[in-house]
PDB file of N, CA, C and O in Angstrom:
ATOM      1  N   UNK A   1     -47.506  -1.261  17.696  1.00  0.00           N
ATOM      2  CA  UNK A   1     -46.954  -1.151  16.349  1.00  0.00           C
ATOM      3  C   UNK A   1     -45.689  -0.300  16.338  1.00  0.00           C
ATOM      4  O   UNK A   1     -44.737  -0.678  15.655  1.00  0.00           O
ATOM      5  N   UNK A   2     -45.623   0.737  16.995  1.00  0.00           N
ATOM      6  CA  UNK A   2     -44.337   1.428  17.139  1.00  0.00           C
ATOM      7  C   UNK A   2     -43.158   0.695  17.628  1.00  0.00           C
ATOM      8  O   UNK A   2     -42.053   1.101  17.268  1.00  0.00           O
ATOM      9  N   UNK A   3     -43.247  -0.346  18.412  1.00  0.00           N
ATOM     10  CA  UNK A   3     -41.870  -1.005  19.012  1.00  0.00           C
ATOM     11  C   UNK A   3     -41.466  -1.799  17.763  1.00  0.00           C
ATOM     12  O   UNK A   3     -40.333  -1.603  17.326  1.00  0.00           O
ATOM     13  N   UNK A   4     -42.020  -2.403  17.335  1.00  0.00           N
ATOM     14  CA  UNK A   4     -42.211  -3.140  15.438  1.00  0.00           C
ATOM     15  C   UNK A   4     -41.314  -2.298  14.486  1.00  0.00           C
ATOM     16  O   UNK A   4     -40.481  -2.710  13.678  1.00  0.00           O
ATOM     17  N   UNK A   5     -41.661  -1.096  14.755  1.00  0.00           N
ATOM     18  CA  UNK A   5     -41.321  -0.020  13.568  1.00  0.00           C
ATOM     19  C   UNK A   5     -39.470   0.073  14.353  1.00  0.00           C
ATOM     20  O   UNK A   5     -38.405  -0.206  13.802  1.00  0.00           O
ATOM     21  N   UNK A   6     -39.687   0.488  15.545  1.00  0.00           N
ATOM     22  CA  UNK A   6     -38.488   0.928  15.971  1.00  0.00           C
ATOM     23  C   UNK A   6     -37.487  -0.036  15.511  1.00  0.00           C
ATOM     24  O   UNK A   6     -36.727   0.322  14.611  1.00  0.00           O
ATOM     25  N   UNK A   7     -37.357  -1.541  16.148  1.00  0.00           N
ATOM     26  CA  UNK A   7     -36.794  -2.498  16.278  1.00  0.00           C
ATOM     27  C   UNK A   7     -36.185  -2.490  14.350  1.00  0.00           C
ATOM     28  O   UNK A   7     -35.018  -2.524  13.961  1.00  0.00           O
ATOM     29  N   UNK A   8     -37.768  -2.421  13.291  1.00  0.00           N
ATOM     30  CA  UNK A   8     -36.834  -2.383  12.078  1.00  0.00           C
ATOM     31  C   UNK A   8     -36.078  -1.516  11.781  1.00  0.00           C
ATOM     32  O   UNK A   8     -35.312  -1.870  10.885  1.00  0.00           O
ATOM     33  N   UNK A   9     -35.847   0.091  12.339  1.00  0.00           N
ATOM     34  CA  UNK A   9     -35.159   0.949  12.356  1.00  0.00           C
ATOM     35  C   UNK A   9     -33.803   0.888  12.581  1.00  0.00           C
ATOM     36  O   UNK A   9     -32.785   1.311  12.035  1.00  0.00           O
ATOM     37  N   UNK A  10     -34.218  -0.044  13.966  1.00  0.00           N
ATOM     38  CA  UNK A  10     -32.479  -0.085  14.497  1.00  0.00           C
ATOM     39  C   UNK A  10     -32.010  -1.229  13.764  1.00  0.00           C
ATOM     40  O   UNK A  10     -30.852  -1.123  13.359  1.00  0.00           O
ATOM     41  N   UNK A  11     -32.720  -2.479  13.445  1.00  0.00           N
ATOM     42  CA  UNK A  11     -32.247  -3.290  12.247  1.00  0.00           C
ATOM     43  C   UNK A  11     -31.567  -2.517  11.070  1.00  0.00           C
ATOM     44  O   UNK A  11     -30.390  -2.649  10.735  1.00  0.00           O
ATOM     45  N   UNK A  12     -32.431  -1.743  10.531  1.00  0.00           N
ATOM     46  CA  UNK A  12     -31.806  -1.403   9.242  1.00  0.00           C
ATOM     47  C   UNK A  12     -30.608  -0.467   9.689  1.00  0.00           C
ATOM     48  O   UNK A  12     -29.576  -0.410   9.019  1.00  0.00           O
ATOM     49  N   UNK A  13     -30.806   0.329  10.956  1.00  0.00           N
ATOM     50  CA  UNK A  13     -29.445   0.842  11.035  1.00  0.00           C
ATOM     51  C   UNK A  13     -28.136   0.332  11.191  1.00  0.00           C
ATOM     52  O   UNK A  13     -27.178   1.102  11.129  1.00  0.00           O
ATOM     53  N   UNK A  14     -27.943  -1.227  11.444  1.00  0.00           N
ATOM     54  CA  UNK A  14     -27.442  -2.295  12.135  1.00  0.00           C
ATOM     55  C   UNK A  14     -26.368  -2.386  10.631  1.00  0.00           C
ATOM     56  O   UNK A  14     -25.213  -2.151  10.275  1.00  0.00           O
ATOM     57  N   UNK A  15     -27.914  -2.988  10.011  1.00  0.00           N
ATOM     58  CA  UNK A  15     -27.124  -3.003   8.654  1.00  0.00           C
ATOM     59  C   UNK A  15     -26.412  -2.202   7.451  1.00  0.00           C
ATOM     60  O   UNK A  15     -25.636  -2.621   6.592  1.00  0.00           O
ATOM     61  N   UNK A  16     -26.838  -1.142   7.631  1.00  0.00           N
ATOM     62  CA  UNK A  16     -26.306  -0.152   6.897  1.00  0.00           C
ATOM     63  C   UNK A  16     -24.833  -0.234   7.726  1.00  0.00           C
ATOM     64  O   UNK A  16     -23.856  -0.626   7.088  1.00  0.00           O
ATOM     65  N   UNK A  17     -24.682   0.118   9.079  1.00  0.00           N
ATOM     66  CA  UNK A  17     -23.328   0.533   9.718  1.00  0.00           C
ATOM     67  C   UNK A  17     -22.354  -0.955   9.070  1.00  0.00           C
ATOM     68  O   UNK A  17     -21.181  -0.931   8.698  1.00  0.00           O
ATOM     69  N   UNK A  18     -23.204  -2.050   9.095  1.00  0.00           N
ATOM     70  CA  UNK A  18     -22.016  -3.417   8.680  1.00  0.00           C
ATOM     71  C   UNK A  18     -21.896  -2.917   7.711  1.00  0.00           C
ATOM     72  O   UNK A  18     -20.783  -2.395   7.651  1.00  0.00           O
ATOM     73  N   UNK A  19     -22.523  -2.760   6.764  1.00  0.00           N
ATOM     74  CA  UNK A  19     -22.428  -2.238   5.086  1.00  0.00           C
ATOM     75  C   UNK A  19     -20.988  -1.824   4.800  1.00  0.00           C
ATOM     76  O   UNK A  19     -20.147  -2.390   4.102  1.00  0.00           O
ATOM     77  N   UNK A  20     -20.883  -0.288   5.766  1.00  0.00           N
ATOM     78  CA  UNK A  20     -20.445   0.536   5.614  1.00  0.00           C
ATOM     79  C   UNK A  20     -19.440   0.406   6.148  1.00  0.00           C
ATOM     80  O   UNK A  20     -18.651   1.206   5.647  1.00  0.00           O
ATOM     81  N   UNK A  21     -18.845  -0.336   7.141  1.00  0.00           N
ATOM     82  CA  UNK A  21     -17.653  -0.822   7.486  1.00  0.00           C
ATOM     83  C   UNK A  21     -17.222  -1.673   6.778  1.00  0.00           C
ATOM     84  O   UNK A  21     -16.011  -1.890   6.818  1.00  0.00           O
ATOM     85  N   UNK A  22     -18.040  -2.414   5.923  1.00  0.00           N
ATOM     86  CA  UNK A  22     -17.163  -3.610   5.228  1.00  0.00           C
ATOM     87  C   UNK A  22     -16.372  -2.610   4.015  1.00  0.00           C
ATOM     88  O   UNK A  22     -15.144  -2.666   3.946  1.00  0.00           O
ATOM     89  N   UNK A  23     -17.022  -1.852   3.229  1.00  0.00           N
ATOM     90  CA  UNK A  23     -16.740  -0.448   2.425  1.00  0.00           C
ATOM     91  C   UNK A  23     -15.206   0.160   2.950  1.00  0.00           C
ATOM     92  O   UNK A  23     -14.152   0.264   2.324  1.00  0.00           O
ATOM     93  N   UNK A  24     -15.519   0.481   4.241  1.00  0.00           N
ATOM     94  CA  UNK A  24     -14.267   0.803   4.520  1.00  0.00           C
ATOM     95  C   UNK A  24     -13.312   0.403   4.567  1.00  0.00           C
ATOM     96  O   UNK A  24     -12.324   0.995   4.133  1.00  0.00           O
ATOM     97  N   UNK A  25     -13.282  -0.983   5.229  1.00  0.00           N
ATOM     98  CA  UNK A  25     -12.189  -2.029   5.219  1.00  0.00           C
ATOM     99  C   UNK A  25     -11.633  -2.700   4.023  1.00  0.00           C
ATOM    100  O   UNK A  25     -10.596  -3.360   4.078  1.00  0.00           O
ATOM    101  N   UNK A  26     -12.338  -2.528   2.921  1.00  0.00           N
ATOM    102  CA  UNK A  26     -11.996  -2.959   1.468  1.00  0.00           C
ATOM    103  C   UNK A  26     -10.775  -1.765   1.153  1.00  0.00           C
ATOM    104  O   UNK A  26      -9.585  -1.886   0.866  1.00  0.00           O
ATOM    105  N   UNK A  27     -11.707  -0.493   1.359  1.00  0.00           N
ATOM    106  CA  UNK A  27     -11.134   0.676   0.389  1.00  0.00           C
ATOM    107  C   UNK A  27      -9.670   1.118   1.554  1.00  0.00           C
ATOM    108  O   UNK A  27      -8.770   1.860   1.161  1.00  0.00           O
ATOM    109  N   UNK A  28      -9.683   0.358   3.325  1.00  0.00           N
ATOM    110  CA  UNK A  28      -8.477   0.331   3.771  1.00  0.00           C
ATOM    111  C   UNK A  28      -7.511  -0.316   2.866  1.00  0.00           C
ATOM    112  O   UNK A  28      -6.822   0.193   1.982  1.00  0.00           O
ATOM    113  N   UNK A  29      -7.574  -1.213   3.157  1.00  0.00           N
ATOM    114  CA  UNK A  29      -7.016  -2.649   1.967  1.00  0.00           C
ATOM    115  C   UNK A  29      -6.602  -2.132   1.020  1.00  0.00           C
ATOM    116  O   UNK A  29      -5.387  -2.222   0.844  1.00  0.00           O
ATOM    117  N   UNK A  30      -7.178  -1.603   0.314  1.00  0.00           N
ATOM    118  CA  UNK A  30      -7.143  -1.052  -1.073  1.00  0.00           C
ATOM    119  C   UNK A  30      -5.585   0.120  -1.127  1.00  0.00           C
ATOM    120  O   UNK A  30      -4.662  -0.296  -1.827  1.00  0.00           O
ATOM    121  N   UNK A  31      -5.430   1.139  -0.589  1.00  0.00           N
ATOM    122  CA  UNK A  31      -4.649   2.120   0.798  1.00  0.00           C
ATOM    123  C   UNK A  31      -3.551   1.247   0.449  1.00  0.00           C
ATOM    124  O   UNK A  31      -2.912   1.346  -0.599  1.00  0.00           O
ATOM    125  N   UNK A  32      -3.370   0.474   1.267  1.00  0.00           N
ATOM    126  CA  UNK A  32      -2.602  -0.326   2.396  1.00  0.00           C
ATOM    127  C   UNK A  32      -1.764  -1.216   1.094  1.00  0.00           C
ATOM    128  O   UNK A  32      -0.533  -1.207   1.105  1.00  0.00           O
ATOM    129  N   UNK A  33      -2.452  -1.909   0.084  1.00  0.00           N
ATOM    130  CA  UNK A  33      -1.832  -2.230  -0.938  1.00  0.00           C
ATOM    131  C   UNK A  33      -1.180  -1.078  -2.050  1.00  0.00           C
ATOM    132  O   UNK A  33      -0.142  -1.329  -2.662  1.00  0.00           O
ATOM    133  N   UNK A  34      -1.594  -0.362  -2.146  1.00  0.00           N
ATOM    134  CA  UNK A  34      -1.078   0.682  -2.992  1.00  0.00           C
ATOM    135  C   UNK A  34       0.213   1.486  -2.531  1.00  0.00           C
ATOM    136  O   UNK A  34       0.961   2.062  -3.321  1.00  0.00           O
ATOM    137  N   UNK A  35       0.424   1.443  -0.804  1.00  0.00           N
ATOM    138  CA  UNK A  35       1.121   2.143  -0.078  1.00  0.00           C
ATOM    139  C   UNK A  35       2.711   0.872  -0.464  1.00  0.00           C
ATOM    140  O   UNK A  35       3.871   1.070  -0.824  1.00  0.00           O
ATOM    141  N   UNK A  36       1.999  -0.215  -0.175  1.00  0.00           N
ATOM    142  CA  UNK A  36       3.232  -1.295  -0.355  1.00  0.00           C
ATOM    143  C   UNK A  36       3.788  -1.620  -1.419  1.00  0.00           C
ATOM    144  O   UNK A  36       4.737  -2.399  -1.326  1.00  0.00           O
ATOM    145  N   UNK A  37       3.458  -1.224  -2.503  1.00  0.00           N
ATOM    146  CA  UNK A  37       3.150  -1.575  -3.791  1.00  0.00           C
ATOM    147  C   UNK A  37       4.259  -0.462  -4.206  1.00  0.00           C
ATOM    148  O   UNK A  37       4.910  -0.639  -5.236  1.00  0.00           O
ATOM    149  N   UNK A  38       4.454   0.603  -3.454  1.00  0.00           N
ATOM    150  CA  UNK A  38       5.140   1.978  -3.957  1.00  0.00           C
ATOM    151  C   UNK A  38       6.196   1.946  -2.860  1.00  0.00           C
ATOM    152  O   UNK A  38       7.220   2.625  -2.931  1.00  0.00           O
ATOM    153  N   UNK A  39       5.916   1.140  -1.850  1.00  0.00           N
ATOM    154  CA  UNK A  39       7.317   1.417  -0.807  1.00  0.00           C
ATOM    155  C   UNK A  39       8.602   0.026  -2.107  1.00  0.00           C
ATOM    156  O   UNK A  39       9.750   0.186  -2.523  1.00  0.00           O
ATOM    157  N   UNK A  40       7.804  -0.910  -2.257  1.00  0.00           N
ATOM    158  CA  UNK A  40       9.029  -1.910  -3.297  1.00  0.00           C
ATOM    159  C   UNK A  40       9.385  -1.155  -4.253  1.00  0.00           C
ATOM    160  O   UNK A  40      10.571  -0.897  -4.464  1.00  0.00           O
ATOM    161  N   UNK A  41       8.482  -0.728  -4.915  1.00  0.00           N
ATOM    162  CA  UNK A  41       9.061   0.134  -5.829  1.00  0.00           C
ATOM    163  C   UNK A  41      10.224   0.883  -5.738  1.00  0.00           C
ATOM    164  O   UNK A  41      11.228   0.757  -6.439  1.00  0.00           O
ATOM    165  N   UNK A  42      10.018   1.739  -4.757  1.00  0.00           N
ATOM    166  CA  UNK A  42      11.137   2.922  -4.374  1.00  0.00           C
ATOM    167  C   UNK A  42      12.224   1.870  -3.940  1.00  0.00           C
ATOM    168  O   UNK A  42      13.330   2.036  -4.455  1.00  0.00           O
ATOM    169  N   UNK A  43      12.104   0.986  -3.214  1.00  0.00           N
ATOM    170  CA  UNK A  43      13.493   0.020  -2.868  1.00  0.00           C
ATOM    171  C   UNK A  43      13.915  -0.234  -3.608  1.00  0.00           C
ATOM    172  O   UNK A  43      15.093   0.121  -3.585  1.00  0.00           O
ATOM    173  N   UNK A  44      13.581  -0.861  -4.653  1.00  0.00           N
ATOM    174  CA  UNK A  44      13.787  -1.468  -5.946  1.00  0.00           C
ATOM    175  C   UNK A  44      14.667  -0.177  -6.320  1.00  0.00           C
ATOM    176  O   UNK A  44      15.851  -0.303  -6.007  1.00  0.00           O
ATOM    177  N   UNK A  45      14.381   0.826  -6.823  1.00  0.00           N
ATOM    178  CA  UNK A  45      14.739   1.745  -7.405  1.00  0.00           C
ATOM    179  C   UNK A  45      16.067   2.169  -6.679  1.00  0.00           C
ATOM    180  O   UNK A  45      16.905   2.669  -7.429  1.00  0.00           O
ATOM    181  N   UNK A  46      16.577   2.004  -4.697  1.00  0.00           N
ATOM    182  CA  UNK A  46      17.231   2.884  -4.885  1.00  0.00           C
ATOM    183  C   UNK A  46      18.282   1.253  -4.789  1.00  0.00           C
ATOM    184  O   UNK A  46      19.506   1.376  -4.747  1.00  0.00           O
ATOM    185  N   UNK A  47      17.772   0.114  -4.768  1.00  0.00           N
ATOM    186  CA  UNK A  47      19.067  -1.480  -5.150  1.00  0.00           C
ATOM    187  C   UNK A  47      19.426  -1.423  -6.071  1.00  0.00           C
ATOM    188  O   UNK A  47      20.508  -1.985  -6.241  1.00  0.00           O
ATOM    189  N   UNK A  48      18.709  -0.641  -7.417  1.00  0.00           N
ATOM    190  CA  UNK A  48      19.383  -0.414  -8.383  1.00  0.00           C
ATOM    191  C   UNK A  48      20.581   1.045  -9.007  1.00  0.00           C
ATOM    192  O   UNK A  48      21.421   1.159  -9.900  1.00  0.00           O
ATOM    193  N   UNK A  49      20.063   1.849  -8.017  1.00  0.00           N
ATOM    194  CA  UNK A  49      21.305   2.823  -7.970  1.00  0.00           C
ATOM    195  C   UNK A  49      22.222   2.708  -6.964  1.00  0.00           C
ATOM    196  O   UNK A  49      23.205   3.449  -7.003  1.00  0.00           O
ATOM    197  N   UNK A  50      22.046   1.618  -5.719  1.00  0.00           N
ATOM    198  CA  UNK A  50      23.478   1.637  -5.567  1.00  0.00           C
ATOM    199  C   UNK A  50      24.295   0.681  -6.583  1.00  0.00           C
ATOM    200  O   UNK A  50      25.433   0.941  -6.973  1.00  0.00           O
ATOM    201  N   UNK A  51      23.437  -0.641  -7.012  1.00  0.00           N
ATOM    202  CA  UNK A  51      24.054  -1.386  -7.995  1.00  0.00           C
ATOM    203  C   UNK A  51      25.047  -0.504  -9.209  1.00  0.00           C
ATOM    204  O   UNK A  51      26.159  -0.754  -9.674  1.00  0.00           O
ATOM    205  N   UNK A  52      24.109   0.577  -9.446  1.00  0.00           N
ATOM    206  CA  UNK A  52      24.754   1.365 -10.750  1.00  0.00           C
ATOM    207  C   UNK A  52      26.312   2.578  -9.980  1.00  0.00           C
ATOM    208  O   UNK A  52      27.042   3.228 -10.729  1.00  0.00           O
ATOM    209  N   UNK A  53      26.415   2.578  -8.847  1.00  0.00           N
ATOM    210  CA  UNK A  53      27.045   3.260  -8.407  1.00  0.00           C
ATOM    211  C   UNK A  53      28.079   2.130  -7.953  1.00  0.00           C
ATOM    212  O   UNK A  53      29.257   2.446  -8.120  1.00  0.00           O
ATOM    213  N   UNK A  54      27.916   1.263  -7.580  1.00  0.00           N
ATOM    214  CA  UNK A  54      29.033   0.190  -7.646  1.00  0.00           C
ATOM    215  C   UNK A  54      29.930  -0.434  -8.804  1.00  0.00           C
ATOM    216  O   UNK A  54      31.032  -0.983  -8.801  1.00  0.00           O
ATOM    217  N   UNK A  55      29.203  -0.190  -9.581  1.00  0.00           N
ATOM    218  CA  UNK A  55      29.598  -1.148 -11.338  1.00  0.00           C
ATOM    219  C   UNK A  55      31.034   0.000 -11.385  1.00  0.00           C
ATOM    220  O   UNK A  55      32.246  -0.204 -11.456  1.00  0.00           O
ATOM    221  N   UNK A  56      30.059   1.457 -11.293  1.00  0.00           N
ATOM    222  CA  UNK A  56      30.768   2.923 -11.967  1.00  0.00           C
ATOM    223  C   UNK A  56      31.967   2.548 -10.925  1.00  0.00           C
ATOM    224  O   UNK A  56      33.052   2.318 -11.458  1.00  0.00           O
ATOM    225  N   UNK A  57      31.912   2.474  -9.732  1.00  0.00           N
ATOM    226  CA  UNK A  57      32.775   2.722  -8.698  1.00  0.00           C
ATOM    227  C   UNK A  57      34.234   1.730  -9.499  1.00  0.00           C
ATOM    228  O   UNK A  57      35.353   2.125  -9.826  1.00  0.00           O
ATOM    229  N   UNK A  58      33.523   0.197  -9.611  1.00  0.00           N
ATOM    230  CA  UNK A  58      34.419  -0.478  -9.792  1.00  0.00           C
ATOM    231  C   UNK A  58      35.205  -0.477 -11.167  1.00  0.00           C
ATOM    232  O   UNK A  58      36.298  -1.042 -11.203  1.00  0.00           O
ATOM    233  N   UNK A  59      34.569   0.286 -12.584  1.00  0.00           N
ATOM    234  CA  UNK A  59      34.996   0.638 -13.707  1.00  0.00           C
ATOM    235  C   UNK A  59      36.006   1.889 -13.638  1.00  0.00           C
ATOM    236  O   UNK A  59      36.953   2.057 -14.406  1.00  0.00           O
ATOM    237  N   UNK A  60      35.688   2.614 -12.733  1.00  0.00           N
ATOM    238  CA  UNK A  60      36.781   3.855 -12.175  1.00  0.00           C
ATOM    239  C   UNK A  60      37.872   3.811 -12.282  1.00  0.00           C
ATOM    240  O   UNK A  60      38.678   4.445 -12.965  1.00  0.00           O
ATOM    241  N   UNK A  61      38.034   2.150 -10.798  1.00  0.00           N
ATOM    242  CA  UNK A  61      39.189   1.874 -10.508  1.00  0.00           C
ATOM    243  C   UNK A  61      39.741   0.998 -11.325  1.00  0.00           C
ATOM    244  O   UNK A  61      40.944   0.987 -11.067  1.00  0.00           O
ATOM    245  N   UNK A  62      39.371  -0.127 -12.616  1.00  0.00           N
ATOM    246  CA  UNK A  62      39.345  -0.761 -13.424  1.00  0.00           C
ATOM    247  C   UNK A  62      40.487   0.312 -13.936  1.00  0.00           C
ATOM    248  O   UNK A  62      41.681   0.015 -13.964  1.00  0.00           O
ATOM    249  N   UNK A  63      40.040   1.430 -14.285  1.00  0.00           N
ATOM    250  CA  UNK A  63      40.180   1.770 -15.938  1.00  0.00           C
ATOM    251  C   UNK A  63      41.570   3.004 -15.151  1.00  0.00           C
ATOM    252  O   UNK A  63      42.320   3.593 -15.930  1.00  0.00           O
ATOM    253  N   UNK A  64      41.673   3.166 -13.992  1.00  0.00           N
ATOM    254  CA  UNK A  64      42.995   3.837 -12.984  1.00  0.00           C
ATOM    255  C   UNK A  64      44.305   2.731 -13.079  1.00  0.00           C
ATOM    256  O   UNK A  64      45.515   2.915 -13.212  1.00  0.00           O
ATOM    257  N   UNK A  65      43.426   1.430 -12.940  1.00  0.00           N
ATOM    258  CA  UNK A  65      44.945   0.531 -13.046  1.00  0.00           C
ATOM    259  C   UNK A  65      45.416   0.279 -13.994  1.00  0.00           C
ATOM    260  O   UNK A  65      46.642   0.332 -14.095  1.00  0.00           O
ATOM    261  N   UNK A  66      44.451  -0.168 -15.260  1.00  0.00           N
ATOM    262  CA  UNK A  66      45.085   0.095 -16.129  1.00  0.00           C
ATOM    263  C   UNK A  66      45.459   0.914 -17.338  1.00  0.00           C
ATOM    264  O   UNK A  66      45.904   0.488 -18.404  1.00  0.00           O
ATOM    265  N   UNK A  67      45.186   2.259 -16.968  1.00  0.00           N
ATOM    266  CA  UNK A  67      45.340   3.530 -17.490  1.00  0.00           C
ATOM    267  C   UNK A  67      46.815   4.074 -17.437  1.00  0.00           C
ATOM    268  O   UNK A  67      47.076   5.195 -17.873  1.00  0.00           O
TER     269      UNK A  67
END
């Protein structure tokens, strides 16, 4: 009866560890999207300040020639 008992032991330990890796690999995922999600962002953010530093650049010289 003890090899019975053991065998469901290491079963249930089997399964708990899949459990618990699948857990992890979600809440990686999870990480991993949030990380990418904030790297576009910040790109985004700095395509739009050079955009805004180009417009200015070119209104500068706009407003030099015909000033």
């Amino acid at each position: 009866m003890g090899a019975k008992r053991q065998i469901e032991a290491e079963d249930k330990v089997k399964v708990e560890a899949k459990a618990e890796a699948k857990v992890e690999a979600k809440v990686e995922a999870k990480v991993e999207a949030k990380a990418k999600v904030k790297a576009e962002q910040l790109a985004a953010g700095r395509r739009r300040l050079r955009l805004r530093l180009r417009l200015r650049q070119r209104l500068s010289s706009f407003q030099l020639r015909e000033g």
